[in-house]
C-alpha positions in Angstrom: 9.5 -78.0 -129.1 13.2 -78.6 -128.9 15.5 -75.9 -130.0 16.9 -77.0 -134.0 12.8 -77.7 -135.0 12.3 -74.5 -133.9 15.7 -72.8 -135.6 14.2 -74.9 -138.6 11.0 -73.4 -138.4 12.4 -70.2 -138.2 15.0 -70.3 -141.2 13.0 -72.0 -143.4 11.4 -69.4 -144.9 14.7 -68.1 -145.8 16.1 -71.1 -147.6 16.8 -70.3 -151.1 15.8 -67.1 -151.0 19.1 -65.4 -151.6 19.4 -62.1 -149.9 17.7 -58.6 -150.7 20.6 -56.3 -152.0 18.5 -53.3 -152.9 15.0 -52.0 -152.1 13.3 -49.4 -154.1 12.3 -45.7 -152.9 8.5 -45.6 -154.1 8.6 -45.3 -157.9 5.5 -43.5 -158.9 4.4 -43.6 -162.6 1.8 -40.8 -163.5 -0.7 -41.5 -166.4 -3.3 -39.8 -168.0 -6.6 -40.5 -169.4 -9.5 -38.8 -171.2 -12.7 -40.1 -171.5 -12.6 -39.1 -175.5 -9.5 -41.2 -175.9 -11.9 -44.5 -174.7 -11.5 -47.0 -177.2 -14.0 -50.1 -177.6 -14.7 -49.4 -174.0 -11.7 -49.5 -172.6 -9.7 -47.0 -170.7 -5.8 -47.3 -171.8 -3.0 -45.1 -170.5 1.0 -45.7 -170.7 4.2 -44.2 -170.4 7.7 -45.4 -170.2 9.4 -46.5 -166.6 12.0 -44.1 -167.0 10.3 -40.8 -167.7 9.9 -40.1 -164.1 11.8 -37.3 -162.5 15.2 -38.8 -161.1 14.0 -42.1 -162.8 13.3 -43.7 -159.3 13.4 -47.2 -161.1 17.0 -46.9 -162.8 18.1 -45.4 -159.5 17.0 -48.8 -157.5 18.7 -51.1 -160.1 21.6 -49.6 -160.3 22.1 -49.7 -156.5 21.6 -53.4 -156.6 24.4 -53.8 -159.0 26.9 -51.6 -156.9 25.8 -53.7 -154.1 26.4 -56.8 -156.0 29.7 -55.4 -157.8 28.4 -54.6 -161.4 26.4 -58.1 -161.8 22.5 -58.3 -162.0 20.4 -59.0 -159.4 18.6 -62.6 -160.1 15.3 -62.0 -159.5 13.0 -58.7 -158.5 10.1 -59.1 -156.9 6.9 -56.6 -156.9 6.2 -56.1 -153.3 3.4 -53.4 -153.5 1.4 -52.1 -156.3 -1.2 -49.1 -155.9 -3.5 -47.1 -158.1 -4.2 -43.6 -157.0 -7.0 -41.1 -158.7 -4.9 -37.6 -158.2 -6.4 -34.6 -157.1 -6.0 -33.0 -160.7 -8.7 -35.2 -162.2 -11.7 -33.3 -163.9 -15.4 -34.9 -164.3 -14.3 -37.4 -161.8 -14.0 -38.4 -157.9 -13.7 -41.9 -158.0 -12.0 -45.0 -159.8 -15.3 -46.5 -160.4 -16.3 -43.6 -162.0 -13.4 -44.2 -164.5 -13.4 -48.1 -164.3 -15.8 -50.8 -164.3 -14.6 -54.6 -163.4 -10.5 -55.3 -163.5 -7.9 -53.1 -163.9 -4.8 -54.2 -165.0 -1.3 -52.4 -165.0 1.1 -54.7 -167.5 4.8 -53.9 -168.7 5.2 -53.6 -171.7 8.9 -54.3 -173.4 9.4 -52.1 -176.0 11.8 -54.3 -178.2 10.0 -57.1 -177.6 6.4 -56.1 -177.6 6.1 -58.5 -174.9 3.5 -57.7 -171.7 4.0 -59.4 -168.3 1.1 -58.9 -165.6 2.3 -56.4 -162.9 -0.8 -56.6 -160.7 -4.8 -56.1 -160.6 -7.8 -54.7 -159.1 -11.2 -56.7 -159.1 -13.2 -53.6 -158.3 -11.8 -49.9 -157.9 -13.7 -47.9 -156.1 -12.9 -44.3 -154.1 -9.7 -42.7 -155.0 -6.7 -44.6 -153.5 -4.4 -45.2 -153.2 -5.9 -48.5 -153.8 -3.1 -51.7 -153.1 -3.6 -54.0 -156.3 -3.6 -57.6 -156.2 0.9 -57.7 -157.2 0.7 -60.7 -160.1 4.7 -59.8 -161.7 6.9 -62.9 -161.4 10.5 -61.8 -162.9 11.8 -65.0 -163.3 8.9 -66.2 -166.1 10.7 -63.3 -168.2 12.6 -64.4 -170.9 16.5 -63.5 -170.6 16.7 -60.5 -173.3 13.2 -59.4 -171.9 14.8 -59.8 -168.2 17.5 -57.5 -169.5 15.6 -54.9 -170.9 13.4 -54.9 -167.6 16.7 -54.3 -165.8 17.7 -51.3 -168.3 14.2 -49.9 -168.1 12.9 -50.5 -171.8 9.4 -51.0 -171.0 6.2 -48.7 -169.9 4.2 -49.5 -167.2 0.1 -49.6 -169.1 -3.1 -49.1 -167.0 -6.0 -50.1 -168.6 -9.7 -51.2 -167.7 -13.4 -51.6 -169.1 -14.8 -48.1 -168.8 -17.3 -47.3 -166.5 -20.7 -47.1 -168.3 -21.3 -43.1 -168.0 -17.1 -42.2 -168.2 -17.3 -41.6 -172.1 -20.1 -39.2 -171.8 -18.3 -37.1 -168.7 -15.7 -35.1 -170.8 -13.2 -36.5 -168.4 -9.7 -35.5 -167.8 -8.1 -38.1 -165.8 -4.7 -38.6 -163.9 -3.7 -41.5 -162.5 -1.0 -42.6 -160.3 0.8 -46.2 -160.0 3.1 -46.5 -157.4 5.5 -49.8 -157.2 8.0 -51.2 -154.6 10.5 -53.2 -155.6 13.0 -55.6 -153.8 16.1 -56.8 -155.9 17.7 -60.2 -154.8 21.4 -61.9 -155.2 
């Protein structure tokens, strides 16, 4: 193979990509579900990006901008999404005790009312963490929903079909979801 198909080959992949300018410290988002709050079956629990301790998320984008001199980054991708059952959980050991069938974990801007897919799970089963299938595309965001995504002004919701017996169990549930983020030029 001579040498510029080969440089080809191996650039290619990085061809309008612009370059990563920040990548995120885990940002964990704890949630909480009871099996009395179930509501037509389904197991809901949210809370707002930025009510984590140091607000891991506002930390990350505001690195990107200092490294791209008070603009926005373009795009930010979702590299990793997991779900976790933590050890705090009572009448539970097990997601699929919780859910049965999907799970989905959605953003949900709070101006806007808007939700945008963050990622999925076909079939949860132990206690995690469990990777989740990452769905979040930042560039189908509308600008002002782009913008508020940027400043935080969303929660992250988990929510599934509840597993047949996880109404009766007088569960007390807690819930982790953990996100990597990469922020681009």
């Amino acid at each position: 193979m001579n040498r510029f198909l080969l440089l080809m080959l191996c650039t290619l992949p990085l061809i309008g990509c612009g370059d990563p300018v920040s990548i995120s410290a885990p940002v964990g988002i704890n949630l909480k579900a009871k099996s009395s709050d179930t509501a037509s079956g389904t197991v809901t629990s949210q809370k707002s990006i930025e009510s984590e301790s140091g607000n891991p998320f506002k930390v990350f984008v505001d690195d990107a901008r200092r490294e791209l001199d008070g603009q926005s980054p373009s795009r930010v991708e979702l590299k990793s999404l997991t779900l976790t059952l933590g050890a705090g959980s009572v009448g539970v050991t097990s997601l699929s005790e919780v859910f049965n069938g999907r799970v989905e974990v959605l953003f949900l801007m709070n101006e806007s009312k808007n939700t945008y897919a963050a990622g999925h799970l076909a079939e949860p089963s132990g206690s995690g963490p469990v990777a989740m299938e990452v769905e979040f595309n930042s560039e189908a965001l509308p600008d002002a929903d782009y913008t508020r995504f940027l400043d935080g002004k969303f929660n992250v919701v988990l929510r599934g079909s509840a597993a047949p017996t996880f109404m009766s169990k007088g569960a007390d549930v807690d819930f982790q979801t953990t996100f990597s983020f990469t922020a681009f030029e």
